[in-house]
C-alpha positions as a Markdown table, in Angstrom:
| # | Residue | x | y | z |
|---|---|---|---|---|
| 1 | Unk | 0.0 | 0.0 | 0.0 |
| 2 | Unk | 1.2 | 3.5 | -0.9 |
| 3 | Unk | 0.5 | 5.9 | 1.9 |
| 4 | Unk | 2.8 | 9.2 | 1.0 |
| 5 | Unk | 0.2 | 12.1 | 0.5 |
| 6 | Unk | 3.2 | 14.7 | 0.6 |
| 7 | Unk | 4.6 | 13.0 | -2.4 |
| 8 | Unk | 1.7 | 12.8 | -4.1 |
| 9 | Unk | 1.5 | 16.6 | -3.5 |
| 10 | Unk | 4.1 | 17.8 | -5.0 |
| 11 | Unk | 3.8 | 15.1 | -8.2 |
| 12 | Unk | 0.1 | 15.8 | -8.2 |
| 13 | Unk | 0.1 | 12.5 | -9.2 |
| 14 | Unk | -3.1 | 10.1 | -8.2 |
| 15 | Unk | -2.6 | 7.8 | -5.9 |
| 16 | Unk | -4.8 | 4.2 | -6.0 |
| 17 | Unk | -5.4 | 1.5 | -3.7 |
| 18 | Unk | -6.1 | -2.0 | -4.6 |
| 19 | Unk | -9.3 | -2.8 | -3.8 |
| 20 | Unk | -12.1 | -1.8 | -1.5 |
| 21 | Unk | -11.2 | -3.7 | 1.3 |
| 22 | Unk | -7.4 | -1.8 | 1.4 |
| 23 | Unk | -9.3 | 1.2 | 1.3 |
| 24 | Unk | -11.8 | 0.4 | 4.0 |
| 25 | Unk | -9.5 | -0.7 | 6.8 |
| 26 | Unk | -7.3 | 2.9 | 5.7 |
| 27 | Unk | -10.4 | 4.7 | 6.5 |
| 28 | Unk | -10.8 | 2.8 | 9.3 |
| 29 | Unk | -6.9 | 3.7 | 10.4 |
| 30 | Unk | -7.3 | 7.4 | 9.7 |
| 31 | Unk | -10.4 | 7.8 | 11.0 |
| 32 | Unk | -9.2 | 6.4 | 14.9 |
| 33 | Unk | -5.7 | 8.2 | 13.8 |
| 34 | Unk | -7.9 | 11.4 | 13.9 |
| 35 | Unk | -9.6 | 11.1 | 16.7 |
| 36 | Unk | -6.5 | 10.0 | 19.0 |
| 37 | Unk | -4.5 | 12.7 | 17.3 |
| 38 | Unk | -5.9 | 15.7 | 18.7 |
| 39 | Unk | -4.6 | 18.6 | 20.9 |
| 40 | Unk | -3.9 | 17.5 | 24.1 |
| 41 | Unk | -6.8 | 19.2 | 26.1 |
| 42 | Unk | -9.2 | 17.8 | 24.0 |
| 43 | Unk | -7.8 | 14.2 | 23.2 |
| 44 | Unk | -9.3 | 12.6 | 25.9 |
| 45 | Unk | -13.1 | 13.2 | 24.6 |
| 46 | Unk | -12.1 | 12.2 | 21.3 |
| 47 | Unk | -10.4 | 9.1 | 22.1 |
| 48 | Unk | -13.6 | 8.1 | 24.2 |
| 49 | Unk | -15.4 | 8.5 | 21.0 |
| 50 | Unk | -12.7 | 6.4 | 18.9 |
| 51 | Unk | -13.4 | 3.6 | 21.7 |
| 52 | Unk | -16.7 | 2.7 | 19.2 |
| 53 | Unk | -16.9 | 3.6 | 15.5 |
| 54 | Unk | -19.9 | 2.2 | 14.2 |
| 55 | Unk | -20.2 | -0.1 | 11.1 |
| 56 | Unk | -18.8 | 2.9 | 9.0 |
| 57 | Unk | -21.9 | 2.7 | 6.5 |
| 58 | Unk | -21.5 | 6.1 | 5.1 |
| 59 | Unk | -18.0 | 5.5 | 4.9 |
| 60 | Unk | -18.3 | 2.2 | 3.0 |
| 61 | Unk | -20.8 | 4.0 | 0.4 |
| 62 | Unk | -18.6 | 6.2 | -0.7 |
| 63 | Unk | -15.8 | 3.5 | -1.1 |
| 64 | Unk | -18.0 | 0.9 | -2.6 |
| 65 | Unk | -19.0 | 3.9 | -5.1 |
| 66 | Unk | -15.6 | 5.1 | -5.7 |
| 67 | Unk | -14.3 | 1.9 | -7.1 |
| 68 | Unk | -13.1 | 2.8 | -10.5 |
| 69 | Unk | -12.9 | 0.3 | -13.8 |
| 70 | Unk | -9.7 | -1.5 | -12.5 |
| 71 | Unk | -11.6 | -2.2 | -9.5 |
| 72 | Unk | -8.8 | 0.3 | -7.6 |
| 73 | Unk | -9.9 | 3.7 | -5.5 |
| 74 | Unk | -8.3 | 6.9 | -5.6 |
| 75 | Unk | -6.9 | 7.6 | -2.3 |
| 76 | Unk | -8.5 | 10.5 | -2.0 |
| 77 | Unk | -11.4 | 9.0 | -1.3 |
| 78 | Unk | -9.9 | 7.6 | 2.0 |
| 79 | Unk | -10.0 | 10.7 | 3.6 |
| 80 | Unk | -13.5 | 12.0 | 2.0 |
| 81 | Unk | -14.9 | 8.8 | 3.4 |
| 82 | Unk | -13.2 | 10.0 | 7.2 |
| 83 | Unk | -14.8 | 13.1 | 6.6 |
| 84 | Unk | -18.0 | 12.0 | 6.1 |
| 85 | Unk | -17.8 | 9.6 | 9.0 |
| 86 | Unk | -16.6 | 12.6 | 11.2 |
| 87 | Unk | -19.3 | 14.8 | 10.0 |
| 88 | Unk | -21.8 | 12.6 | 11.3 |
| 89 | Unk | -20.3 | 11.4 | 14.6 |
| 90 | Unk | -20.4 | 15.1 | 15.2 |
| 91 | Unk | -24.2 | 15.1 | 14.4 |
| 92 | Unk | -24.6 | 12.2 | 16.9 |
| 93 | Unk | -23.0 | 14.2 | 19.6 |
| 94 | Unk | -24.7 | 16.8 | 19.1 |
| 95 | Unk | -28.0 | 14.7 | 19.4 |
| 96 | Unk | -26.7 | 13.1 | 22.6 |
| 97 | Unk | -26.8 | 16.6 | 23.8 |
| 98 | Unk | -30.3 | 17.4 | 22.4 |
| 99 | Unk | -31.5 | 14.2 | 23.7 |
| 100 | Unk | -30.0 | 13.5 | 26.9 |
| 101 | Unk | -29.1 | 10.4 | 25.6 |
| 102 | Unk | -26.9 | 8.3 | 27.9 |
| 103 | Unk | -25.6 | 5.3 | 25.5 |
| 104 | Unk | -24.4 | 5.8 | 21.8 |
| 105 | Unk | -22.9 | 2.9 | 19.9 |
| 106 | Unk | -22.8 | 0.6 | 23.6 |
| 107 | Unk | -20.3 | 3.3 | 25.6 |
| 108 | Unk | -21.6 | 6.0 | 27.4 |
| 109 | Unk | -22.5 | 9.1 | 25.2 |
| 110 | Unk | -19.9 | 12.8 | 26.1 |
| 111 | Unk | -22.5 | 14.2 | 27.9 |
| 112 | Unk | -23.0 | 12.0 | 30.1 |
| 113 | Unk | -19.1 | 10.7 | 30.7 |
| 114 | Unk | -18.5 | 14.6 | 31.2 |
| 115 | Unk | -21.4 | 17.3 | 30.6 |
| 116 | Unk | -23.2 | 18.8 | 28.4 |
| 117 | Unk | -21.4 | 22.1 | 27.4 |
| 118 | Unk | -18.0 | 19.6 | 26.8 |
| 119 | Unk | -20.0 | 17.7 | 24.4 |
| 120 | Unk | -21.1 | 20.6 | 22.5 |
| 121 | Unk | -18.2 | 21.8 | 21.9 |
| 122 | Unk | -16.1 | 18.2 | 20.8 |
| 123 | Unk | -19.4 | 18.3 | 18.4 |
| 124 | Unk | -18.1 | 21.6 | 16.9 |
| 125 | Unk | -14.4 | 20.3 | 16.7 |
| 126 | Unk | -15.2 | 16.8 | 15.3 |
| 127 | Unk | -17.3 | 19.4 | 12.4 |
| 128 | Unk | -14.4 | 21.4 | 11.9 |
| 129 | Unk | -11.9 | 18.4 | 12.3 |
| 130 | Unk | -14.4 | 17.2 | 9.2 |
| 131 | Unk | -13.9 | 20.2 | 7.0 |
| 132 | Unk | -9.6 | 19.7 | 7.4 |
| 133 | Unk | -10.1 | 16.2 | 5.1 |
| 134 | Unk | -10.6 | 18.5 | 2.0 |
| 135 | Unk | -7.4 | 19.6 | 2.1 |
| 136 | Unk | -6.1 | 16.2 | 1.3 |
| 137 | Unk | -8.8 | 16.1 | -1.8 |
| 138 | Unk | -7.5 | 17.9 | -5.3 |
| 139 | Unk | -11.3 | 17.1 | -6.7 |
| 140 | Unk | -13.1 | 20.1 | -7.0 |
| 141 | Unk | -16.0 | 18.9 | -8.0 |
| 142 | Unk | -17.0 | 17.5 | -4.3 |
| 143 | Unk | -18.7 | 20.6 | -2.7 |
| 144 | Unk | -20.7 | 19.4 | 0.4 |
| 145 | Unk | -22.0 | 22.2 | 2.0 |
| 146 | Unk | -24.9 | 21.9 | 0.8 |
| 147 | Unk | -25.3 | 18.8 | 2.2 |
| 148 | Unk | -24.3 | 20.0 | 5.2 |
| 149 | Unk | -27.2 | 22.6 | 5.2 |
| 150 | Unk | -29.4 | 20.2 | 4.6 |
| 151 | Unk | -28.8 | 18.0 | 7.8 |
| 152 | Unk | -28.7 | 21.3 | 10.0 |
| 153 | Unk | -32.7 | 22.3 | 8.6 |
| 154 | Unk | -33.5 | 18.7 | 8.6 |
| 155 | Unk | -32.0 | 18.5 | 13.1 |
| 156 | Unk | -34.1 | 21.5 | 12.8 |
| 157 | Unk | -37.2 | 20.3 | 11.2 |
| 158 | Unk | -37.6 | 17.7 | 13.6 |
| 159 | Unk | -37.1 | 19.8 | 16.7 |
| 160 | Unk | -39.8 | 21.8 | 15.9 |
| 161 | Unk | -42.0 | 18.9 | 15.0 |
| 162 | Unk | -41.1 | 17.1 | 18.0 |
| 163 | Unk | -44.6 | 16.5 | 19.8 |
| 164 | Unk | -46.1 | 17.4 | 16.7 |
| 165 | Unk | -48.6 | 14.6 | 17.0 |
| 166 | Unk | -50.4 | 15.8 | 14.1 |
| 167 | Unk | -47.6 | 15.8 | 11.7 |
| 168 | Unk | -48.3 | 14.4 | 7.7 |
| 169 | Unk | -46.2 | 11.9 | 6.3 |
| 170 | Unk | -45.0 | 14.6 | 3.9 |
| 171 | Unk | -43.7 | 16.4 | 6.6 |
| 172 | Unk | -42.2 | 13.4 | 8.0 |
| 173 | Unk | -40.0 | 12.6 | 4.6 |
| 174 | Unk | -38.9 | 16.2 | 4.7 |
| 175 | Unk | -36.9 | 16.1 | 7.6 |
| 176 | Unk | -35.6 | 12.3 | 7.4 |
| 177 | Unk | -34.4 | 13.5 | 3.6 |
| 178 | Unk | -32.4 | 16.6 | 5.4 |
| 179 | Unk | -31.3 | 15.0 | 8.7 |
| 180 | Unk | -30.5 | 11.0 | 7.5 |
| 181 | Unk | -30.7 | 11.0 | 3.4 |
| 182 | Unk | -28.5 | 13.9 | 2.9 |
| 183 | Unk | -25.2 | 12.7 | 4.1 |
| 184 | Unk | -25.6 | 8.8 | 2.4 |
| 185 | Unk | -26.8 | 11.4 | -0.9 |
| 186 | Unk | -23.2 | 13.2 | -0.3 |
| 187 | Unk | -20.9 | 9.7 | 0.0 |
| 188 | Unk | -23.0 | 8.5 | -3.1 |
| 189 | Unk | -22.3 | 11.9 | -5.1 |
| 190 | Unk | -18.2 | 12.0 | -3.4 |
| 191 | Unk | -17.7 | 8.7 | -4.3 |
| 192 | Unk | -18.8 | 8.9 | -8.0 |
| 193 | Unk | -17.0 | 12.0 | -8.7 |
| 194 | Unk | -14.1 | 10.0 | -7.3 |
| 195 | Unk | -14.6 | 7.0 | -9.4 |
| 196 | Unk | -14.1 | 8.7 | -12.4 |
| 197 | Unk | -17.5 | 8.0 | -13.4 |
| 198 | Unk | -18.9 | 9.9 | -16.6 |
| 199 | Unk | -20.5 | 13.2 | -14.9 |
| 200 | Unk | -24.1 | 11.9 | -16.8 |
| 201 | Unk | -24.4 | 9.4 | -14.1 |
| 202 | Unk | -23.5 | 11.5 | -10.9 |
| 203 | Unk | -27.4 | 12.3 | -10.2 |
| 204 | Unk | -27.9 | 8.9 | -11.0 |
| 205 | Unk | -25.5 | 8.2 | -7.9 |
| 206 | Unk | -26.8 | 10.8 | -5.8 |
| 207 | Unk | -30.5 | 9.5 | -5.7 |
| 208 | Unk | -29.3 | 6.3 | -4.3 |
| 209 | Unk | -27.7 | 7.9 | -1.8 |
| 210 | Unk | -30.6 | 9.6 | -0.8 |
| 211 | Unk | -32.9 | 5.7 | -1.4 |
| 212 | Unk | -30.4 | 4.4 | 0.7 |
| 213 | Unk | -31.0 | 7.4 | 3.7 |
| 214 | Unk | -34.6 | 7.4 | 3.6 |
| 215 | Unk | -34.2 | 3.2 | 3.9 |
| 216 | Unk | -31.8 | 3.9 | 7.1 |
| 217 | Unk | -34.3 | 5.7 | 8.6 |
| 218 | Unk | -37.3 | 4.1 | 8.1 |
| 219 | Unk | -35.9 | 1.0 | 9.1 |
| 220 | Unk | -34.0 | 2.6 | 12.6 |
| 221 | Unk | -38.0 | 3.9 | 13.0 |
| 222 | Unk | -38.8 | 0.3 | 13.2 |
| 223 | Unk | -35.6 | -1.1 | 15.1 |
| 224 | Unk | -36.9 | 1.8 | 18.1 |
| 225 | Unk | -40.0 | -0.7 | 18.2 |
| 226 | Unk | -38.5 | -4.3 | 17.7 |
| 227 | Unk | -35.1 | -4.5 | 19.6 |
| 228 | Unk | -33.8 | -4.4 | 23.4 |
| 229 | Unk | -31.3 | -2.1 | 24.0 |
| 230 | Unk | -28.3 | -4.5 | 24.3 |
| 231 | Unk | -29.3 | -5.6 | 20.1 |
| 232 | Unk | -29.4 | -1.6 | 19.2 |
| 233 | Unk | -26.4 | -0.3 | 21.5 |
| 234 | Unk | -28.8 | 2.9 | 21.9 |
| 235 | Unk | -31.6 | 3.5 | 24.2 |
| 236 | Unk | -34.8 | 1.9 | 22.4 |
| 237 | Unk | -38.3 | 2.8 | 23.3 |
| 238 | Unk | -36.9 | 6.0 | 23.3 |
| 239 | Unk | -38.5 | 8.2 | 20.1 |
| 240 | Unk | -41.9 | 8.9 | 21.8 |
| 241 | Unk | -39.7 | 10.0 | 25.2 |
| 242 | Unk | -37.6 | 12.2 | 22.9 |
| 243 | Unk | -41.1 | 14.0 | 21.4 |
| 244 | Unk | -39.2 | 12.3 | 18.3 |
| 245 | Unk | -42.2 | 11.4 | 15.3 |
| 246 | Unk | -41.5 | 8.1 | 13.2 |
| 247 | Unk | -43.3 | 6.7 | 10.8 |
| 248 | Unk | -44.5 | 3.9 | 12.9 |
| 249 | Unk | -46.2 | 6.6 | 15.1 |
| 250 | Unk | -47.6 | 8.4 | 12.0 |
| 251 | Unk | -49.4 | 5.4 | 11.1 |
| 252 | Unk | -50.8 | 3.9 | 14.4 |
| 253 | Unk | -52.1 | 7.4 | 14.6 |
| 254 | Unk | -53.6 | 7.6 | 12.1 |
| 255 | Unk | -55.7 | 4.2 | 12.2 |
| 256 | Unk | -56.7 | 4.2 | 15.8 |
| 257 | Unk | -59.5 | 5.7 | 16.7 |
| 258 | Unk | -58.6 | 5.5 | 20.6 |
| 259 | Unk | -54.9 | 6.6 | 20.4 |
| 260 | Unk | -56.0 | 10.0 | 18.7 |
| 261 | Unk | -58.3 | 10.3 | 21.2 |
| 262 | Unk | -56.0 | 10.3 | 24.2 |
| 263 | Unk | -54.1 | 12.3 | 21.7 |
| 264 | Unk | -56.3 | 15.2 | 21.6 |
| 265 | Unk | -56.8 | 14.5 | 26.1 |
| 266 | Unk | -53.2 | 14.4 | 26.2 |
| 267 | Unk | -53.1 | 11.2 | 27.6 |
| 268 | Unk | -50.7 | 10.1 | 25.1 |
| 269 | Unk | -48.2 | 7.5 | 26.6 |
| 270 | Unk | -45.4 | 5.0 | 25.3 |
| 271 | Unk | -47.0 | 1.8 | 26.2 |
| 272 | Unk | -50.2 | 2.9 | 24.3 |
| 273 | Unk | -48.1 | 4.1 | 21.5 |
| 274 | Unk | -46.1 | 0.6 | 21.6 |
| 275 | Unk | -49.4 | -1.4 | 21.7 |
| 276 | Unk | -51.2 | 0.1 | 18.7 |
| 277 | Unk | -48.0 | 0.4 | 16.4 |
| 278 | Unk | -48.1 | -3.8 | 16.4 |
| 279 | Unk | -51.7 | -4.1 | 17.0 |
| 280 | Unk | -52.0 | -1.9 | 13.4 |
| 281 | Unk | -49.0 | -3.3 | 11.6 |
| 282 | Unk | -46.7 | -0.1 | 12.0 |
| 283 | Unk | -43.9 | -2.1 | 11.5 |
| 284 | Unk | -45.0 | -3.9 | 8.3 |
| 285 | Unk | -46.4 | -0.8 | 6.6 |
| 286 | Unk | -42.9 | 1.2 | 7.5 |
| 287 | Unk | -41.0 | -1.7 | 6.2 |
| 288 | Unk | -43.1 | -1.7 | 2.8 |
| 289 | Unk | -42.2 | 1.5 | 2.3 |
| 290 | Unk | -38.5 | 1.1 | 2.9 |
| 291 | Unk | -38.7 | -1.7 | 0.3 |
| 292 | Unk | -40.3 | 0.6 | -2.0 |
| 293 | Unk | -37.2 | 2.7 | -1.6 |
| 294 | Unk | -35.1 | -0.2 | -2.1 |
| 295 | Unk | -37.0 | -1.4 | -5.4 |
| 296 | Unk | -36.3 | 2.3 | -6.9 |
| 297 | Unk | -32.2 | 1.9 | -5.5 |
| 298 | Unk | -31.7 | -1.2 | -7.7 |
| 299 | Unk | -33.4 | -0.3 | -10.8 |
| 300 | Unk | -31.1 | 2.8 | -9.9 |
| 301 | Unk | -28.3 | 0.8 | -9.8 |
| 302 | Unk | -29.0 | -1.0 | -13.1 |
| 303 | Unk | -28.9 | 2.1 | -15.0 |
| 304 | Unk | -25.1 | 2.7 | -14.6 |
| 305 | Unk | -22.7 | 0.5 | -16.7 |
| 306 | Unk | -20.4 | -0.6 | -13.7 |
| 307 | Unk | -18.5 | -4.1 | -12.8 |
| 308 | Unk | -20.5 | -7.2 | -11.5 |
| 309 | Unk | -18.5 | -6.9 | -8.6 |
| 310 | Unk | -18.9 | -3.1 | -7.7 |
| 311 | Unk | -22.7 | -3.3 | -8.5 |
| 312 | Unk | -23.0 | -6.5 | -5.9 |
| 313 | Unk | -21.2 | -4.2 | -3.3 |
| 314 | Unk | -23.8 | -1.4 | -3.7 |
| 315 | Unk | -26.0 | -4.0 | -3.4 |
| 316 | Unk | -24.9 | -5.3 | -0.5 |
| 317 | Unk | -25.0 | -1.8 | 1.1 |
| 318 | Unk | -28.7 | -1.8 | 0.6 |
| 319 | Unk | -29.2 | -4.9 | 1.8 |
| 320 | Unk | -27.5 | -4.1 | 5.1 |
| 321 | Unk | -29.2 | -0.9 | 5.4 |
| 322 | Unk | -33.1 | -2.7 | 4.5 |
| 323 | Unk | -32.3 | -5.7 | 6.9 |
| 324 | Unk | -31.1 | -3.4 | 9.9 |
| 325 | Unk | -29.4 | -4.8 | 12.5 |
| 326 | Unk | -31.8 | -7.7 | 13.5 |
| 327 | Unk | -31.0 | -9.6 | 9.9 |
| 328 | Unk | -34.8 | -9.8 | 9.4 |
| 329 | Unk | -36.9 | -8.6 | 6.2 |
């Protein structure tokens, strides 16, 4: 493996790796490398944080789509792929704030190891820790900021929604396309400008990215309902708490007669919320609407004239995302 950025700075030459799998465990490398790496006074929140990384699914997007025709990836998109995975651990923290959460990924969230204003502010760095990867990229083509916009009005979005009982499924697919579909739309788009890949099919790229989002989401909706805590690593049963609106909620809501009645008493609680999302099929209805999502995604995918191999990776991105963590369709 080549790993000498300064030399490829001053050659401007590009610089591949062999296959996915080379690239993956680099992003992996760089990623804990820039975490444990930081100023002094600030390493020991970031480390915490490097302690659990997550299955990197935003990261492997934008490798799986970077893959070029030789089946190699521009190195470049190593450190894109960090900075998309930093962007959204910063968005987690950040939401650990928002939430209170206690537990993020099975280890104790930074507001509650330390406090709350220390977690803000380790949200802020990791963003601007983000932002540094583009120096290492000489594509010009990647511009995420407005990606980045697009998370911040979706966060927003659903914090004025939250206890928004009343709020339409429009509404709903509004703010998981800002806050979730946007940054799986930006690995998509980064790693097909990376690739090589004849501009024609970047928007091609970018709406599975954004299938792929809107199929995380809807399927984490459902995980809230169907796992324990120990399965999800995160607190579950925790949405309604949070003043958070799902899908599963949306539905149950709007099916049963005596939910929206203690709606409109306020008498509104998370067992009765539980009990009528599986009484009414929630769960199945959310789930058929991920599949839709993941119907359009592969007729997507056939569209672009890529390798067996590379289109079985995509693939099998979807897959994970559609299954969730539980292995179950």
């Amino acid at each position: 493996m080549i790993d000498n950025v300064q030399n490829n700075e001053k050659t401007n030459e590009i610089i591949y790796l062999d296959n996915f799998n080379q690239a993956f465990e680099k992003t992996k490398e760089k990623l804990t490398e820039a975490l444990k790496s930081t100023p002094k006074h600030i390493r020991p929140y970031t480390s915490h944080l490097a302690k659990a990384q997550g299955k990197l699914i935003r990261a492997a997007s934008l490798l799986a789509c970077a893959v070029n025709g030789e089946g190699r990836i521009n190195e470049e998109a190593v450190y894109a792929a960090v900075g998309v995975e930093l962007l959204h651990l910063a968005t987690l923290v950040h939401d650990d704030v928002i939430d209170d959460a206690g537990t993020r990924r099975g280890i104790s969230t930074l507001n509650k190891e330390y406090d709350r204003k220390t977690a803000v502010i380790c949200g802020d760095y990791l963003l601007c820790l983000a932002l540094e990867q583009g120096k290492n990229l000489k594509q010009r083509d990647i511009e995420l900021n407005n990606y980045m916009t697009q998370i911040c009005l979706g966060e927003l979005r659903q914090h004025e929604n939250n206890f928004n009982f009343m709020l339409s499924p429009i509404k709903y697919f509004r703010i998981i396309k800002g806050k979730t579909a946007a940054l799986f739309e930006a690995s998509f788009f980064a790693g097909a400008v990376l690739s090589d890949e004849d501009k024609k099919n970047y928007h091609i790229y970018s709406k599975m990215g954004n299938y792929l989002g809107m199929i995380f989401q809807l399927i984490d909706d459902c995980i809230d309902f169907e796992v324990d805590e120990g399965v999800a690593k995160k607190p579950v049963h925790s949405d309604f708490e949070q003043g958070v609106i799902t899908m599963p909620m949306i539905h149950a809501l709007s099916h049963d007669e005596k939910l929206a009645e203690m709606r409109k008493k306020g008498e509104l609680n998370s067992k009765a919320i539980i009990d009528s999302v599986r009484r009414y099929g929630s769960i199945f209805y959310t789930k058929g609407i991920a599949k839709r999502y993941y119907n359009k995604a592969l007729k997507y995918l056939s569209l672009i004239g890529i390798s067996e191999e590379k289109a079985n990776r995509i693939k099998a991105i979807f897959d994970k995302a559609y299954n969730g963590l539980t292995g179950k369709k």
